[in-house]
C-alpha positions in Angstrom: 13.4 125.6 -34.8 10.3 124.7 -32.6 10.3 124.2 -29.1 8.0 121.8 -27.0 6.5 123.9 -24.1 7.4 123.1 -20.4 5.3 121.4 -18.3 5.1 122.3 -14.8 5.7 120.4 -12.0 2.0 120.0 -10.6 0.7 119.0 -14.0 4.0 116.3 -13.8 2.5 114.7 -10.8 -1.1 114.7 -11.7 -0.3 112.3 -14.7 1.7 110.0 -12.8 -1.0 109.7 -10.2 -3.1 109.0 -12.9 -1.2 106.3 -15.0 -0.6 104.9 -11.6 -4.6 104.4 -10.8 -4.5 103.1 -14.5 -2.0 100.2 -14.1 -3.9 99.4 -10.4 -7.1 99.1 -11.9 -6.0 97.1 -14.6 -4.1 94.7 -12.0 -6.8 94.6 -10.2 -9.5 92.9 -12.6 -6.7 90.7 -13.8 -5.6 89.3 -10.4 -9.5 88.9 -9.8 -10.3 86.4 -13.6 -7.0 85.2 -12.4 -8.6 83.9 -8.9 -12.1 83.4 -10.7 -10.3 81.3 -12.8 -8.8 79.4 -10.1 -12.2 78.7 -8.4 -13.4 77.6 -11.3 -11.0 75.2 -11.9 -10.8 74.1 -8.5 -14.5 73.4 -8.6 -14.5 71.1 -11.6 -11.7 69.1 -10.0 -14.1 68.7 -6.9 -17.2 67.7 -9.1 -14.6 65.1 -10.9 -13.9 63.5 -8.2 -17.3 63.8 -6.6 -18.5 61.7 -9.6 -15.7 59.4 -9.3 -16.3 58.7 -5.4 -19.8 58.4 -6.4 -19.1 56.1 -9.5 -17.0 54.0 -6.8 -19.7 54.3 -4.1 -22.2 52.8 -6.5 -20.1 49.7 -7.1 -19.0 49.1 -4.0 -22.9 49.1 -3.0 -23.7 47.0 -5.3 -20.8 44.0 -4.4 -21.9 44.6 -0.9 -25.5 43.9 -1.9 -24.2 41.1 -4.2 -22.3 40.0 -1.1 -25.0 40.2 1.5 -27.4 38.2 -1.1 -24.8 36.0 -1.7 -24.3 35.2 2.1 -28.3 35.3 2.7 -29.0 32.6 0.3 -26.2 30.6 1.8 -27.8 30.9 5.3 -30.9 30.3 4.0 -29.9 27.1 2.5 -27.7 25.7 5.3 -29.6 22.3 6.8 -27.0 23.1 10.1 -28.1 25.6 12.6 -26.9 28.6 12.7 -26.6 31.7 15.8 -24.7 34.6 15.8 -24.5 36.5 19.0 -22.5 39.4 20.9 -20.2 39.5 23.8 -23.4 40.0 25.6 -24.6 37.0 24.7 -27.6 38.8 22.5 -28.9 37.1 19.5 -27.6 39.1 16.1 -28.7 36.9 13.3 -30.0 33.3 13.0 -30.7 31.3 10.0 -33.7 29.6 8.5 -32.5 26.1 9.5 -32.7 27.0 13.2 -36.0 29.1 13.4 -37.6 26.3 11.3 -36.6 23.4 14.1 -37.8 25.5 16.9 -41.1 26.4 15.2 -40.8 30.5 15.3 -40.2 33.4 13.3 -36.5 34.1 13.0 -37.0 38.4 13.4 -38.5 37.4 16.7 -35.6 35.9 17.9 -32.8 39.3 16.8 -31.8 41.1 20.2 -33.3 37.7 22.4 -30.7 36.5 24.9 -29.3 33.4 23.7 -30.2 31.6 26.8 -34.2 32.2 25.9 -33.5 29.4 23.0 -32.6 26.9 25.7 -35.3 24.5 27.1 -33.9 23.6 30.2 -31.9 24.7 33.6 -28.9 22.8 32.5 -28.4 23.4 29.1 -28.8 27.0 29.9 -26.1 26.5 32.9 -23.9 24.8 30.4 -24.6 27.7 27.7 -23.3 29.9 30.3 -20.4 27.9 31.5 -19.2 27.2 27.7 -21.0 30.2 26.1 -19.8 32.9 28.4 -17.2 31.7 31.0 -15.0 30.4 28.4 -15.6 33.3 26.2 -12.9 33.4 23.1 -12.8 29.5 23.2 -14.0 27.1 20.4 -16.3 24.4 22.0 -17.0 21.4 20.1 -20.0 18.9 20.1 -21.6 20.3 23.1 -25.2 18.7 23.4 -27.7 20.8 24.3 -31.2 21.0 25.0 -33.5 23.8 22.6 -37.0 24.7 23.1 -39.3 24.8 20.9 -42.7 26.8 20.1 -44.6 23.9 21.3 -42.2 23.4 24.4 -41.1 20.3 23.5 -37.0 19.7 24.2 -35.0 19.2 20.4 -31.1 18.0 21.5 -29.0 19.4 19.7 -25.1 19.0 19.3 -23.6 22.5 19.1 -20.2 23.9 18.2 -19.1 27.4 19.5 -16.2 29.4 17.3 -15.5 33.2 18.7 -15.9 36.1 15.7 -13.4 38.9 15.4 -13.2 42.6 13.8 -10.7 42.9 11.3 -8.4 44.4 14.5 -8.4 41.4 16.0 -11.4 42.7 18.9 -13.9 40.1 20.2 -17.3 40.7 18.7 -19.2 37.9 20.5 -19.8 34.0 19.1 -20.5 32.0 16.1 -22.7 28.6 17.3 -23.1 26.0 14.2 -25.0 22.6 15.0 -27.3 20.0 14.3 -30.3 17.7 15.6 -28.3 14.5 17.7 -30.9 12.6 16.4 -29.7 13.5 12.6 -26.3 12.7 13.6 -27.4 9.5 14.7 -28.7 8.8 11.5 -25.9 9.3 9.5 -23.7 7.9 11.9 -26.0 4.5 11.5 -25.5 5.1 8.2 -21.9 5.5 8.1 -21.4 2.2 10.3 -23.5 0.7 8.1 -21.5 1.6 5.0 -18.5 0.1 6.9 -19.9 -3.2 7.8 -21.0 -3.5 4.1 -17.4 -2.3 3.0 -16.2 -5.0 5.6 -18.5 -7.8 4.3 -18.0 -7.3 0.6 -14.3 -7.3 1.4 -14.4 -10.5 3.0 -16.1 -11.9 0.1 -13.8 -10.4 -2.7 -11.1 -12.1 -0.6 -13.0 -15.3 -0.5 -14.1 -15.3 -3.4 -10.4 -14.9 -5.3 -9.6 -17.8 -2.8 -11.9 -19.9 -4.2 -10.8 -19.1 -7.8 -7.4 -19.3 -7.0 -8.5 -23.2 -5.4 -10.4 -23.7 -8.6 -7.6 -23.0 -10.9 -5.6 -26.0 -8.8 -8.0 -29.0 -8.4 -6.7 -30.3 -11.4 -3.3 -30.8 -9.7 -4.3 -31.1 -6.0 -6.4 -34.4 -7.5 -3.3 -35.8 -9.2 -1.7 -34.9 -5.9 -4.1 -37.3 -3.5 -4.1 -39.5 -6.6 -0.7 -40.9 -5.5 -1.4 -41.7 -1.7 -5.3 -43.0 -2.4 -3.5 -45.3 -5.2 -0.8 -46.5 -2.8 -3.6 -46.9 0.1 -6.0 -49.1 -2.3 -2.7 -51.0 -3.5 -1.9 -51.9 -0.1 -5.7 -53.0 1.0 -5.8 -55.3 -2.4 -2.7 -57.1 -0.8 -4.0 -57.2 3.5 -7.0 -58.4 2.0 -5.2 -61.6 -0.3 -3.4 -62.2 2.8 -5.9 -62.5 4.8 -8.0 -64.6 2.7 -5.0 -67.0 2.6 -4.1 -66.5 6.9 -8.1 -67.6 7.0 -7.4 -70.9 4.8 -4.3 -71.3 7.5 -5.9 -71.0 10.3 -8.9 -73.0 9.0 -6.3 -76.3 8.1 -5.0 -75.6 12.0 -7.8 -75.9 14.0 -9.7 -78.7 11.5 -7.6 -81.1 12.7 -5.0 -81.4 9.8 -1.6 -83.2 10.7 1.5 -81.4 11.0 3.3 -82.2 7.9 0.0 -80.8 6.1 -0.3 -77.4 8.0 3.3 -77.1 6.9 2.7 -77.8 3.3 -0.3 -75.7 3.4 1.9 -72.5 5.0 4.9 -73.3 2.4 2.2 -72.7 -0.3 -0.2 -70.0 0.8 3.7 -68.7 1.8 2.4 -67.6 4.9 6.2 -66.6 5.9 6.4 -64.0 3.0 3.2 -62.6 4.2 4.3 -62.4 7.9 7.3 -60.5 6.5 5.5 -57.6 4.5 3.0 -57.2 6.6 4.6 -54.3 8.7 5.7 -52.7 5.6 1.8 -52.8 4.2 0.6 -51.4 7.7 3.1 -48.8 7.8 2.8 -47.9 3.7 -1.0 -47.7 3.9 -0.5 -45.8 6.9 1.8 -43.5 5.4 -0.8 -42.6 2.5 -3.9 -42.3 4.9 -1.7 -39.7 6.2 -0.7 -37.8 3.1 -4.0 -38.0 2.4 -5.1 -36.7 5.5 -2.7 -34.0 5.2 -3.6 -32.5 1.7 -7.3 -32.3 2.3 -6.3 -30.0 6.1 -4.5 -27.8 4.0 -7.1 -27.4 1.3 -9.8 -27.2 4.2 -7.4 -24.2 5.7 -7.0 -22.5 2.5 -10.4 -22.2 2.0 -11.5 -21.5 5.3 -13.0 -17.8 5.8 -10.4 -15.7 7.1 -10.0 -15.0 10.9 -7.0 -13.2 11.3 -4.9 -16.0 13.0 -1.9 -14.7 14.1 0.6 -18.0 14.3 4.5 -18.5 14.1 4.4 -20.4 10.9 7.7 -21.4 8.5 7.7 -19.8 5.4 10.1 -22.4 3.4 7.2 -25.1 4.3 4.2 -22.8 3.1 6.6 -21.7 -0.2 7.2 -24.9 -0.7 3.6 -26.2 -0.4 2.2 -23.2 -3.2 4.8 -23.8 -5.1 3.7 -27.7 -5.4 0.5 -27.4 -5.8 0.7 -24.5 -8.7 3.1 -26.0 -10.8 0.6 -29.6 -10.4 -2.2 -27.5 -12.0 0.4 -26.2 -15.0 0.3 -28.5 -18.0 3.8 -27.2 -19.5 6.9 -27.3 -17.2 7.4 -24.6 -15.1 10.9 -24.9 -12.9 10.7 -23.4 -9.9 14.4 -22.8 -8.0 14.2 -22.3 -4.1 17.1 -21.1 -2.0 17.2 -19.9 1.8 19.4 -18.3 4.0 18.7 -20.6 6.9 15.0 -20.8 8.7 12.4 -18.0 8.0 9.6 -17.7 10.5 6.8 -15.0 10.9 3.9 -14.9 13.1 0.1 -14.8 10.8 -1.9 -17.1 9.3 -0.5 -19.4 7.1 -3.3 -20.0 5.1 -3.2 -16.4 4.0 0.4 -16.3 3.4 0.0 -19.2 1.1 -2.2 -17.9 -0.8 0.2 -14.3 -1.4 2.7 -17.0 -2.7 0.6 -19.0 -4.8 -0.6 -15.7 -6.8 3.2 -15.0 -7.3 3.8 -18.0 -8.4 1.2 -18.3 -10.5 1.8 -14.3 -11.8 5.4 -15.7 -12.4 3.6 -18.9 -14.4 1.9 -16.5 -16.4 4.2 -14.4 -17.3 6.7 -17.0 -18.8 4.2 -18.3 -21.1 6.0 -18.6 -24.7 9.2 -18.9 -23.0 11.4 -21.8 -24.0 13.0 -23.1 -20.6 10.0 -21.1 -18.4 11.3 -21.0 -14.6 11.5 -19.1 -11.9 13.9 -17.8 -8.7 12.8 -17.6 -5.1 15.5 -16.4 -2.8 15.1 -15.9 0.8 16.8 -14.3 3.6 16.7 -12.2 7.6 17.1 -8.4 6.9 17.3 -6.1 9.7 14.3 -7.9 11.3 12.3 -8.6 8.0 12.3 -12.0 6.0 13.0 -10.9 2.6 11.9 -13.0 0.2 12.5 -12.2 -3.6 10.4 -14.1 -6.5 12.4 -13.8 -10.1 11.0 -15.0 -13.0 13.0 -15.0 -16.4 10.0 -13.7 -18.1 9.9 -10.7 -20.7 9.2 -8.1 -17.7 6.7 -6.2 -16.9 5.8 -2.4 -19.0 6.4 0.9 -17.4 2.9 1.9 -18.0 1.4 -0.9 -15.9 4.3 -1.3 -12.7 2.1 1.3 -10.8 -1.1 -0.2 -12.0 -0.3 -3.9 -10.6 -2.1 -3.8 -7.4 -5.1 -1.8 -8.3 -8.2 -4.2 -8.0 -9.4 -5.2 -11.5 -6.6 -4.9 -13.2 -5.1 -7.4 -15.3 -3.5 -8.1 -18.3 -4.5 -11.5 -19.1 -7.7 -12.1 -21.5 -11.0 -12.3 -20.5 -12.1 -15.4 -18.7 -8.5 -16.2 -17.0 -8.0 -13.5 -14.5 -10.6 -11.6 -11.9 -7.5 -8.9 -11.7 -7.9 -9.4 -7.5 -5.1 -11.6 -7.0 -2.2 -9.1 -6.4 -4.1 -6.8 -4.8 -5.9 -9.1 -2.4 -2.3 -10.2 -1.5 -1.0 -6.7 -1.3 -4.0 -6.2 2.1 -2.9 -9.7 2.9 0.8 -8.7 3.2 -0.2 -5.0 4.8 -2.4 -6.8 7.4 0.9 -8.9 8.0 2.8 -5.7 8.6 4.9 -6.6 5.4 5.6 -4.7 2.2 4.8 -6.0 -1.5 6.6 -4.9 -4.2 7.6 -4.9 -8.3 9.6 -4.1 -10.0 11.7 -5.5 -13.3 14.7 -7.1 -12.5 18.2 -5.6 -14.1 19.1 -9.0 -16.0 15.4 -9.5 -17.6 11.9 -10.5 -16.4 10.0 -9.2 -13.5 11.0 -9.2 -9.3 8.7 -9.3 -6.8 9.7 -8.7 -3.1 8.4 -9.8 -0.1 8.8 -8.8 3.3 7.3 -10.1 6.6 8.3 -9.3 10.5 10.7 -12.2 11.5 9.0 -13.9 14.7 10.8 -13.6 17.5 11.1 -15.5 21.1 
């Protein structure tokens, strides 16, 4: 049996020293690819997101140039003036609007004190009063005097707003403004557009009162008919009497005896005569009258508005529309009217009847094809208003068109028989009044429409 030889104890520690620098050395290069490794890493993450903030960067200029173009295009286009200053009061940035009225380059006016722009003592004083002492304040239409390259004085209405950093820090002001003689203009312009607005109104409204006085001349002529008739009757008669009173009085103071004046008076029946005369004076009178009567109310109905503002009774003007529309309907219309005592209402009366003769007429309308056509009107006090209800026994009126009823131009009736103003010339009418107009359809059948007026009081 072999034996392996003995080491001895220095050549023991020699070869552990060794393996030892071994295993170091080998630790050592690993621990350093390890860290290389690491860095190298590291560093690609950092170029990642270099590229990324760079990627960002690059789109963030390019809104911010989109933005700026957008906002410089915008300035440029503006017709107001425009001035942005500092808390100094220094010019920042000013459109091409206001360097265009004042005749100068708008890169000569950055970093000018905004007082330079003014042409006088006073505005400047008032610049610095509004501009500066109230510093943070909005001023509004403050006129202004600006001076231009020529030296010439532009006024100028100016309004003052102050600009803030996203923290809520002052920066300094934003002025916006125009010529005053610009405003001018279009103020002129807008009062003109008004008057026009005012004067075509006027005439819609007359106009629809002269179709509404059209539609009733048929029956406002059969109306005077009766009083001119009774009138003409009556003069036939005063003049046969006084052809015979002249005979009479002829016989009386010829000479003729006694017993022939009386045989003459028993035969011209001077007695009778003496009798009815009264009745004839007070008959003819009576139609004159009437007469007299019918053309006033005609003559107020067609009168150009102006706003009279009158205690009138609304029983007498219902009843007056509701006369003279049904005299100017060929097939008969029954119209039922019941009130709760006296009505009254302070307004024109002229107006008012015409509101009541185009629901009336609305109602006539609708019941067209209806066997016994008629129609309710129903009035009464309500806490302060006269309420006056007009029910027709019509088919009603469609869902689609409740809303549409008081639009101007519309109308449901055929061409030729309707300018589709009526209702809603009578809905202004009814505003103007301080009243409502209303529609709606009534639960039994056929359509309701309510009106409501202030009740006159004292």
């Amino acid at each position: 049996m072999k034996t392996r030889p003995a080491l001895s104890p220095s050549g023991d520690n020699e070869t552990t020293r060794q393996t030892v620098e071994l295993l170091a050395a080998a630790s050592a290069a690993a621990a350093e690819d390890g860290i290389w490794l690491d860095v190298i890493r590291k560093m690609d993450e950092v170029y990642n997101d270099l590229l990324q903030y760079e990627v960002s960067l690059e789109e963030k200029n390019a809104a911010l140039e989109d933005s700026q173009q957008f906002i410089s295009s915008v300035l440029t286009s503006m017709s107001d003036l425009l001035i942005v200053c500092n808390r100094a009061g220094l010019i920042e940035s000013v459109n091409l609007a206001l360097a265009s009225l004042l005749g100068v380059d708008e890169q000569l006016l950055h970093g000018r004190p905004i007082f330079d722009l003014f042409a006088d003592d006073d505005s400047r004083q008032n610049a610095g009063r509004l501009l500066v002492e109230q510093i943070g304040q909005s001023v509004a239409d403050g006129e202004f005097l600006l001076k231009a390259a020529n030296g010439g004085a532009i006024p100028v209405s100016l309004n003052c707003t102050p600009r803030y950093s996203g923290v809520g820090k002052l920066l300094g002001l934003v002025i916006t403004g125009r010529p005053v003689g610009e405003l001018k203009r279009a103020y002129q312009a807008l009062r003109k557009a008004h008057e026009d607005l005012k004067t075509t109104k006027h005439q819609l409204i007359h106009s629809e009162k002269m179709a509404s006085l059209g539609r009733l001349v048929a029956g406002v002529a059969h109306e005077l008919n009766n009083p001119i008739s009774f009138v003409y009757g009556n003069a036939i008669a005063l003049k046969r009497y006084a052809e015979r009173f002249g005979r009479y009085m002829s016989a009386i103071h010829g000479g003729a005896t006694r017993e022939e004046c009386s045989a003459l008076r028993e035969e011209l029946r001077i007695d009778r005569m003496l009798k009815d005369l009264p009745s004839l004076i007070d008959g003819t009178l009576e139609g004159a009258e009437r007469t007299r009567d019918i053309v006033d109310a005609l003559k107020r109905f067609s009168a150009t508005d102006r706003d009279e503002r009158q205690e009138c009774d609304l029983h007498e003007i219902i009843e007056r529309a509701v006369n003279w529309v049904q005299k100017g309907i060929a097939n008969q219309f029954l119209v039922e009217i019941r009130f709760d005592g006296t009505l009254r209402t302070l307004g024109s009366s002229g107006q008012l009847q015409q509101v009541v003769m185009n629901l009336v007429q609305n109602a006539a309308d609708a019941t067209e094809g209806v066997p016994e056509r008629s129609l309710e009107i129903s009035g009464r006090a309500l806490d302060g208003e006269a309420v006056i209800e007009f029910h027709d026994n019509g088919p009603g009126i469609p869902t689609a068109n409740l809303g549409k009823l008081f639009e101007p131009f519309f109308s449901t009736k055929p061409v030729g028989r309707g300018t589709g103003l009526g209702l809603a010339i009578s809905y202004g009418i009814v505003e103007r009044h301080g009243g409502t107009l209303t529609v709606e359809n009534h639960p039994s059948g056929g359509g309701l429409f309510r009106l409501s007026l202030p009740l006159a009081t004292g």
